[in-house]
C-alpha positions as CSV (number, residue, x, y, z in Angstrom):
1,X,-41.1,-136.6,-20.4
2,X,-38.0,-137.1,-18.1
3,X,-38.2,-139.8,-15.6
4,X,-37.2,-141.0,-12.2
5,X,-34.5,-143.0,-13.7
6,X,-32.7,-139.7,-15.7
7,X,-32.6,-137.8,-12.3
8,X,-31.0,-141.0,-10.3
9,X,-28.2,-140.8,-13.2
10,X,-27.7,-137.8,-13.0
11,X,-27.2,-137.7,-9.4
12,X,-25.0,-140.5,-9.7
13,X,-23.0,-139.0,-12.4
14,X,-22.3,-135.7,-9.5
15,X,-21.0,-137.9,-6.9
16,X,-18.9,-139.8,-8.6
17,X,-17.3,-136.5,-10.4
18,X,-17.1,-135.6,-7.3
19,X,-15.8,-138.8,-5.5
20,X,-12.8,-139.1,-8.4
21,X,-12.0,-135.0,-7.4
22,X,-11.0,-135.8,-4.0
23,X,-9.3,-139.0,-4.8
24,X,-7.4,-137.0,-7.3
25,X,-6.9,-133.8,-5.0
26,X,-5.8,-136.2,-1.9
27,X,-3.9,-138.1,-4.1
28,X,-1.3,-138.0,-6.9
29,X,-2.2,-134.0,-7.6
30,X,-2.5,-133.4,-4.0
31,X,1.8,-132.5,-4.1
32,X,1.6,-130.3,-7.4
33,X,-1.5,-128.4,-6.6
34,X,-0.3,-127.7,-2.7
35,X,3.0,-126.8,-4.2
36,X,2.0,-124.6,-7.0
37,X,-0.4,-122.5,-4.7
38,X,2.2,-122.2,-1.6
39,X,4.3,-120.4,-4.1
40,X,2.0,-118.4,-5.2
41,X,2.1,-117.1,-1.8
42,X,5.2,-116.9,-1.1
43,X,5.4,-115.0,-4.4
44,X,3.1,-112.6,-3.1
45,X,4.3,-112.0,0.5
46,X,7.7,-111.4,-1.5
47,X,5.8,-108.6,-3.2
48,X,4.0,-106.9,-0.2
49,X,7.2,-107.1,2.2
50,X,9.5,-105.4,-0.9
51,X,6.4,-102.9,-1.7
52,X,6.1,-102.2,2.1
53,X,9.9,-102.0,2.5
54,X,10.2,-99.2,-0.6
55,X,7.6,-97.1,0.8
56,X,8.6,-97.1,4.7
57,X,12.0,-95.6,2.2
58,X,10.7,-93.3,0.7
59,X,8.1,-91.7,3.3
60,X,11.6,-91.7,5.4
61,X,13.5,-89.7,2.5
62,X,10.0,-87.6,2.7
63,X,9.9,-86.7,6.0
64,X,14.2,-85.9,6.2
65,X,13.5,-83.3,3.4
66,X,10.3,-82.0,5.2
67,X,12.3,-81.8,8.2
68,X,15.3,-80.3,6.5
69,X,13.0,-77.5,5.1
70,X,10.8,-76.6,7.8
71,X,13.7,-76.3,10.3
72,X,15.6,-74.1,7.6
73,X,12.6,-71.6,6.8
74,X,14.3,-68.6,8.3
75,X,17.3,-68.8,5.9
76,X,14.9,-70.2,2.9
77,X,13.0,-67.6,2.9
78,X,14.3,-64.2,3.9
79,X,13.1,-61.1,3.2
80,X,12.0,-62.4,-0.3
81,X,8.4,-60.4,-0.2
82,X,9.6,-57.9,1.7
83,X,6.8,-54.7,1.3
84,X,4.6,-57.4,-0.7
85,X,1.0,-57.4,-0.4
86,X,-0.7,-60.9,-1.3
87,X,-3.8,-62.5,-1.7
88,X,-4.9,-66.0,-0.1
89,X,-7.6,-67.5,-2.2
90,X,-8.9,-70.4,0.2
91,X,-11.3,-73.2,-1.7
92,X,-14.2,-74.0,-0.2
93,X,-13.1,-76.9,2.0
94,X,-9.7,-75.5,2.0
95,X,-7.7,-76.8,5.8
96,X,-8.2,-73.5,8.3
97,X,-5.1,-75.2,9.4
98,X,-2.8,-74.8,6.2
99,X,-4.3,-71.2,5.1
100,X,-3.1,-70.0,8.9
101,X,0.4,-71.4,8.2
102,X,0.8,-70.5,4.4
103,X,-0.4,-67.1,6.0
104,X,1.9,-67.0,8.4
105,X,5.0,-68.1,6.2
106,X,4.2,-64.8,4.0
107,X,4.1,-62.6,6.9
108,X,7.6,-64.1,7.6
109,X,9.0,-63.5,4.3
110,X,8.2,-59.8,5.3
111,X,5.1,-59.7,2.8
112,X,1.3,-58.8,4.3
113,X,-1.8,-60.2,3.3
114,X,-3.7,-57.8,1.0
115,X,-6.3,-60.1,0.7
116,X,-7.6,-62.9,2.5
117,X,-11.1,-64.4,0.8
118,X,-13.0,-68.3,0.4
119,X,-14.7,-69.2,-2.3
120,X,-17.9,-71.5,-2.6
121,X,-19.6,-74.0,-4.1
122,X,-21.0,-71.6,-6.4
123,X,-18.8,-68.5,-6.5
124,X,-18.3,-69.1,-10.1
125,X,-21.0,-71.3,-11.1
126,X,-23.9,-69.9,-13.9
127,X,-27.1,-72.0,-11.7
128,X,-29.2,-69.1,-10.8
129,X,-27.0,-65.7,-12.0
130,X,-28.8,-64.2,-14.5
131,X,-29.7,-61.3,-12.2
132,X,-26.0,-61.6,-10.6
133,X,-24.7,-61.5,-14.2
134,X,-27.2,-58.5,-14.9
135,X,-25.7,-56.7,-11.7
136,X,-21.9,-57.0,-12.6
137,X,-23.1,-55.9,-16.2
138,X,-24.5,-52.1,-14.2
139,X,-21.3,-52.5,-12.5
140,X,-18.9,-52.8,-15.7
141,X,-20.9,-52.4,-19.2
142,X,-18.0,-54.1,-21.2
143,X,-18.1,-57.8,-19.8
144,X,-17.7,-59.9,-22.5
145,X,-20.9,-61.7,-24.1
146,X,-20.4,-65.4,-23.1
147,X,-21.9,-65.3,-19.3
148,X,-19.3,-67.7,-17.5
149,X,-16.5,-65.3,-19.1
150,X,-18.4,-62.4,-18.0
151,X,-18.1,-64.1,-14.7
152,X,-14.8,-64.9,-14.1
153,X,-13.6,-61.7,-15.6
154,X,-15.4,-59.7,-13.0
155,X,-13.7,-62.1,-10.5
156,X,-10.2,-61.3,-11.7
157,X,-10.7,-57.6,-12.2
158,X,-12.2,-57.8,-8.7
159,X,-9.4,-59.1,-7.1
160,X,-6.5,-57.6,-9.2
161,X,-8.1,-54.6,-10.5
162,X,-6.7,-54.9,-13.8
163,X,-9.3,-55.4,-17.0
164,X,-7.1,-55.8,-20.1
165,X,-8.9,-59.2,-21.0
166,X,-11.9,-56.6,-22.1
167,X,-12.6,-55.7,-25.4
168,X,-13.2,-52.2,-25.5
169,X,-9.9,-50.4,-24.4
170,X,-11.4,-47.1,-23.5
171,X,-13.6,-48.4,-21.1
172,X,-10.2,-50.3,-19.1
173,X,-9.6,-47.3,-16.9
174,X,-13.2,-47.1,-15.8
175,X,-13.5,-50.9,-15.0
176,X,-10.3,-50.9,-13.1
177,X,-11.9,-48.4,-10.5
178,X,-15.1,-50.7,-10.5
179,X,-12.9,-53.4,-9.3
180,X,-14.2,-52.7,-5.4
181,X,-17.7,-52.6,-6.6
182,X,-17.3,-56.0,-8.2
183,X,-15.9,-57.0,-4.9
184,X,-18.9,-55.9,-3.0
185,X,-21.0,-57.8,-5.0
186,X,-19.2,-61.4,-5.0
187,X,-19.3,-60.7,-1.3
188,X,-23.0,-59.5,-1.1
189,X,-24.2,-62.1,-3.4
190,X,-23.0,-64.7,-0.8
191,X,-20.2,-66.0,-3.8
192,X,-17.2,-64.7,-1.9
193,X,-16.6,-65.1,1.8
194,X,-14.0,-62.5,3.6
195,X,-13.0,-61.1,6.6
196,X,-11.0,-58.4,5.0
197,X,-11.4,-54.7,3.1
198,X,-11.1,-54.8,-0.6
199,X,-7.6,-54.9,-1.5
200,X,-6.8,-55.5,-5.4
201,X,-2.6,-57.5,-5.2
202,X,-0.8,-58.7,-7.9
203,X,0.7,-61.8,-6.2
204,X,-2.0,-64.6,-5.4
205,X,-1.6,-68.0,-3.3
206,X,-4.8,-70.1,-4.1
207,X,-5.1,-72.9,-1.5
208,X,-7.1,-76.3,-2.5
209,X,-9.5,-77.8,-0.7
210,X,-8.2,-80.6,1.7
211,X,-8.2,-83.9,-0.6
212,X,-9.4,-82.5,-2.9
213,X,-11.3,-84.6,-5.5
214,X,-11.6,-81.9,-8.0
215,X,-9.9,-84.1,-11.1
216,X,-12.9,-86.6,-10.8
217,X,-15.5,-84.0,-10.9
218,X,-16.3,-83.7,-14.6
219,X,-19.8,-83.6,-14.9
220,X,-21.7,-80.1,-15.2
221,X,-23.8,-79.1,-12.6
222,X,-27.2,-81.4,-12.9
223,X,-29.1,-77.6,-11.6
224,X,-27.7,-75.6,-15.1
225,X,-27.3,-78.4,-17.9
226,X,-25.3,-75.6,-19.6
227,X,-22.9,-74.8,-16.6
228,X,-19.3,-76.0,-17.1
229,X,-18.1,-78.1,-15.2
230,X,-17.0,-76.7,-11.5
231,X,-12.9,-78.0,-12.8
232,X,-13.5,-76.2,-15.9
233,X,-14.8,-73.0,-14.3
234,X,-11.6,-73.2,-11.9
235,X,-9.0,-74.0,-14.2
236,X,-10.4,-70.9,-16.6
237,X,-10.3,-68.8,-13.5
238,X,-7.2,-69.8,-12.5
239,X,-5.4,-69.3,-16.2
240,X,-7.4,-65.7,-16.3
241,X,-5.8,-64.9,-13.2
242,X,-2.1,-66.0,-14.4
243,X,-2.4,-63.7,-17.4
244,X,-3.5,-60.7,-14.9
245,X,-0.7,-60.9,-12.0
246,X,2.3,-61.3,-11.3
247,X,2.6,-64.5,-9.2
248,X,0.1,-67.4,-8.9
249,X,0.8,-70.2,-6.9
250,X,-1.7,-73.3,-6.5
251,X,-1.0,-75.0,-3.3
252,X,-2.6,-78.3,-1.4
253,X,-1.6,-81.4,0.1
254,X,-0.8,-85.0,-1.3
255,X,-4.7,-85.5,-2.0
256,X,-4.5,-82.3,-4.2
257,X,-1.4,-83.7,-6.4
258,X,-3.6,-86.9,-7.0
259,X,-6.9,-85.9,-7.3
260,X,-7.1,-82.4,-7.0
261,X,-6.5,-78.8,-8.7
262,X,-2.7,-79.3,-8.2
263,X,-3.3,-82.6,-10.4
264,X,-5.2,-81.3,-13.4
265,X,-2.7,-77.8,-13.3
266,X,0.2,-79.8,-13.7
267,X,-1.6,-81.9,-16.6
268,X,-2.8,-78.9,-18.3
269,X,0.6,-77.3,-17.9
270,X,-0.8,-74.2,-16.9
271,X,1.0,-71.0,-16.4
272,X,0.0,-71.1,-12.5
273,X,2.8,-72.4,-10.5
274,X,1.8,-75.4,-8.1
275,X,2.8,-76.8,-4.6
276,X,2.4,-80.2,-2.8
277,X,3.2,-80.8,0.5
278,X,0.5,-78.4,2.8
279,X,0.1,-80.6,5.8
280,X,3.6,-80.8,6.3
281,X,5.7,-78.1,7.4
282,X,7.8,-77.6,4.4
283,X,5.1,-77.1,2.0
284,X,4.0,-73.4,3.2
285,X,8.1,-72.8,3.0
286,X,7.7,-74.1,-0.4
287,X,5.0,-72.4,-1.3
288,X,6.4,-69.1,-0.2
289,X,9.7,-69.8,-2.3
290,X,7.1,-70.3,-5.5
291,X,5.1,-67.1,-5.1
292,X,8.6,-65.1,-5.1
293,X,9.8,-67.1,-7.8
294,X,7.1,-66.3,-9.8
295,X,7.0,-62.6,-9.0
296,X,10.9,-63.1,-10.1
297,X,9.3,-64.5,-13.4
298,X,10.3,-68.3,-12.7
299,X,7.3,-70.7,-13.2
300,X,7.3,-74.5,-12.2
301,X,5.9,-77.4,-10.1
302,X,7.3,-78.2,-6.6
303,X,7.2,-80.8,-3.3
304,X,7.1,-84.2,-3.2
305,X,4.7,-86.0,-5.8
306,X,6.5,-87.7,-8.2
307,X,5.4,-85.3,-11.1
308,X,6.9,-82.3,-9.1
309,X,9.8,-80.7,-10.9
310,X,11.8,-80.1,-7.9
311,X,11.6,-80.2,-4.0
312,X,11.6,-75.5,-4.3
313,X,12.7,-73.2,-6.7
314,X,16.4,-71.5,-6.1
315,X,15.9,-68.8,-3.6
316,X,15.2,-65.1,-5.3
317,X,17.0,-62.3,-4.2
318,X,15.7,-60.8,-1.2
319,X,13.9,-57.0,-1.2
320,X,15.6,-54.1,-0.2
């Protein structure tokens, strides 16, 4: 059994480890310790101040070229969709701000919005669509099997009112005048929100939502344990809509190039052309320069992130 006298030495063992610690510390390691931590400091404050200094530099160079660009839109972008009719795909927390100004940038370029719709949260989920699935089925016989396929293919004819992604090839010609009724439906079914007739375009501007966070959201819906995930379901939708237009451009703000659709687009190197930069002024410019690039058949990333190819494509020939 321990006794009084193991807890005295004990106690007496703490203090004096700790008397002989601060005779030390005040003492002959009191220079080399002090030293040794006051550089660490220094060190560090070196750091921050040359850290803080580089980007003050470069969100300077950012906002010159932002600057440069906005205040040279008119020249930028000409006539380049002159008699163009585009699409405006906004996500659902897409900026009402930035869909306004890519909007208006388009209608500068001498194109007009053919189509103007939002998705939502569930616009191409599989949670609760068997009898939506069983309604675009009456609509168009020839979906394909797989039910999130189905789904976005129906989506794509929808909006571009082309089919060829179907298997039967007779039954393309019939789809591609169903393409309204599919439209009604996303819209009826609450999966589409518009303001606008149906208008089928071939050249599409797909606007993410405002910081967006859509890399980090890889789980599948806890609802449908056999739903994709929501950036799965996008991306498809996105590539599927590449393969049926003429333009596609993906555009959101710095948020989006991090985090967001722009992000995982540029890593999976899709087809879609993307654009950073909404928020500033010279990323609807930019954007506007991509969608005619594409139409032109040029494909790339652009804006200011680091992994952006270039600031904008070169300028396409303007329309007659």
């Amino acid at each position: 059994m321990i006794d009084f006298r193991y807890h005295l030495v004990s106690l007496v063992s703490v203090f004096l480890a700790l008397a002989v610690g601060i005779v030390l510390g005040a003492g002959p390691l009191k220079e080399p310790i002090g030293e040794s931590l006051q550089s660490q400091v220094d060190a560090l404050r070196a750091d921050r101040d040359d850290l803080r200094t580089k980007i003050d530099a470069a969100n300077g160079n950012i906002d010159k070229q932002n600057d440069f660009v906005t205040s040279a839109a008119p020249e930028l972008i000409g006539d380049t969709l002159k008699g163009e009719n585009v699409s405006i795909i906004g996500a659902p927390q897409a900026d009402p701000e930035q869909v306004e100004e890519v909007t208006n940038r388009i209608k500068e370029a001498g194109g007009t919005i053919g189509g103007d719709v939002s998705f939502v949260d569930n616009t191409l989920s599989l949670a609760d669509s068997a009898d939506f699935l069983a309604g675009l089925r009456d609509i168009v016989p020839n979906l394909p099997k797989d039910d999130s396929t189905a789904l976005r293919a129906a989506l794509v004819i929808a909006l571009t009112g082309n089919a060829s992604m179907l298997e039967d090839s007779k039954n393309r010609k019939a789809a591609v005048k169903k393409s309204s009724a599919l439209f009604d439906a996303f819209v009826d079914a609450g999966r589409l929100r518009t303001d606008t007739d149906h208008n089928p375009t071939q050249l599409f501007v797909v606007i993410d939502d405002e910081n967006s966070t859509l890399a980090e959201d890889t789980e599948p819906s806890p609802e449908a344990t056999d739903d994709k995930a929501n950036r799965t379901l996008i991306t498809d939708f996105i590539n599927s809509l590449t393969t049926e237009s003429e333009s596609v451009v993906v555009a959101g703000d710095a948020g989006s190039a991090q985090t967001g659709l722009v992000s995982i687009l540029r890593t999976e190197k899709s087809r879609a052309s993307t654009v950073d930069g909404l928020g500033l002024g010279a990323g609807a410019v930019i954007t506007v320069r991509a969608l005619a690039a594409g139409e032109a058949g040029t494909h790339g990333h652009y804006g200011f992130a680091d992994d952006s190819e270039q600031i904008m494509p070169g300028k396409p020939k303007e329309k007659d």
